[in-house]
N, C-alpha and C positions, 0 to 999 in steps of 0.2 A: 504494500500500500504506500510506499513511500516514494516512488517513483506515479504513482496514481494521478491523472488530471483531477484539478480540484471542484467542485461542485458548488454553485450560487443558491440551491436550496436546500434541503433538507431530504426531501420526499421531492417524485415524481408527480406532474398532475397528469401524466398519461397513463402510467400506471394504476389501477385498483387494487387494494391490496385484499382477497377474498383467502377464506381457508382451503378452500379446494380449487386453486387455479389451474391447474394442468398440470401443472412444471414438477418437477423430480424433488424428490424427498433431499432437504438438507442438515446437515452434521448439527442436529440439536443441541448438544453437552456446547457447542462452539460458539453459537448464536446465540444460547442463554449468558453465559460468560460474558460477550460483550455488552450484551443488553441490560446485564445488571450494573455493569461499571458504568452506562452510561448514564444511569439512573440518578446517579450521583451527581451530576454536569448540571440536573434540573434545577439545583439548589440556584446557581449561579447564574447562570443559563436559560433562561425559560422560552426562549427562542424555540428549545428543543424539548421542550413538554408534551409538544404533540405529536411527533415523529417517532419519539421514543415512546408515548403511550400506544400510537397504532400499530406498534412492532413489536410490542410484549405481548398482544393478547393474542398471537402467530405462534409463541415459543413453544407452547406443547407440540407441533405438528407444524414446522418450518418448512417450507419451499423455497426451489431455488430462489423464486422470484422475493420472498422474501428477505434471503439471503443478499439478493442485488441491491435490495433499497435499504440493506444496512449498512453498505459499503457505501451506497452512495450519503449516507450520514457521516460516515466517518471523513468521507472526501468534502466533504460541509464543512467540519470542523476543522480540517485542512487547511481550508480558505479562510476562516473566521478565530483561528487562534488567540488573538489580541482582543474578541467578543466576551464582553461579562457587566457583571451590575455595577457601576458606578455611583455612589451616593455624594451627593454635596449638599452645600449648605442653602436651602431654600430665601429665596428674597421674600418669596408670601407663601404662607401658607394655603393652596390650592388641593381642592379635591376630584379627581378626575377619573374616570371608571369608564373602560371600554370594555364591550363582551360581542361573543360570536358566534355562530350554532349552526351545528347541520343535522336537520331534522332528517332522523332513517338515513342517514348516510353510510350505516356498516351492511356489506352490501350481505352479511352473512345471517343477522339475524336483525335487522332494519332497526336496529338503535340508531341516538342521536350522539354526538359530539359536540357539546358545550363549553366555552374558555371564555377567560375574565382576567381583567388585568387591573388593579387598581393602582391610581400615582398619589401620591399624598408630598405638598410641594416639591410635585420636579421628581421623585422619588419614587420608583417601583415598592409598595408596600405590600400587594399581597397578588397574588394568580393563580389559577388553578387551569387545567384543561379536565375533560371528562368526558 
């Protein structure tokens, strides 16, 4: 991966990622290992809360195709090294909340996917995806 071209998102928007895609069974023990490490980045990172949430719930029964769109996570963070929370000193105290949802978007069993970001002056205070 270190010779890898590097990736401008996260996830694919051409790809779907379903549990029964076609594509050939992938090396499970491998793709949980990454998946947990990268679980850790969310703290700091929330960039990748969602990427990494639509690729854990794959880990019992991974495909290749799964396995492609973690690499292309990892070629994300490639490019975004120097990305993470920044705190400073607010001039006003401002309260700011964006949220965003996709109703039945899990194409496997028609859940939604819901995220939230609140800024509290200037300040990532709290986020969640789901």
């Amino acid at each position: 991966m270190a010779s890898a071209k590097p990736s401008c998102t996260p996830l694919g928007t051409s790809t779907s990622l379903k549990l029964w895609d076609g594509s050939a069974a992938a090396n499970a023990k491998s793709l949980r290992a990454i998946i947990s490490a990268l679980q850790y980045l969310t703290l700091t990172r929330p960039n990748l809360s969602f990427a990494i949430k639509k690729l854990s719930q794959f880990m019992h029964q991974p495909t290749q195709t799964h396995l492609q769109q973690l690499k292309r996570v990892l070629k994300y963070l490639k490019l975004t090294l120097h990305y993470g929370l920044t705190l400073k000193k607010p001039s006003q105290l401002t309260l700011h909340a964006f949220s965003d949802s996709d109703w039945e978007g899990n194409l496997d069993d028609r859940t939604s996917t819901s995220a939230f970001v609140i800024y509290f002056g200037g300040n990532p205070a709290s986020w969640l995806s789901k």
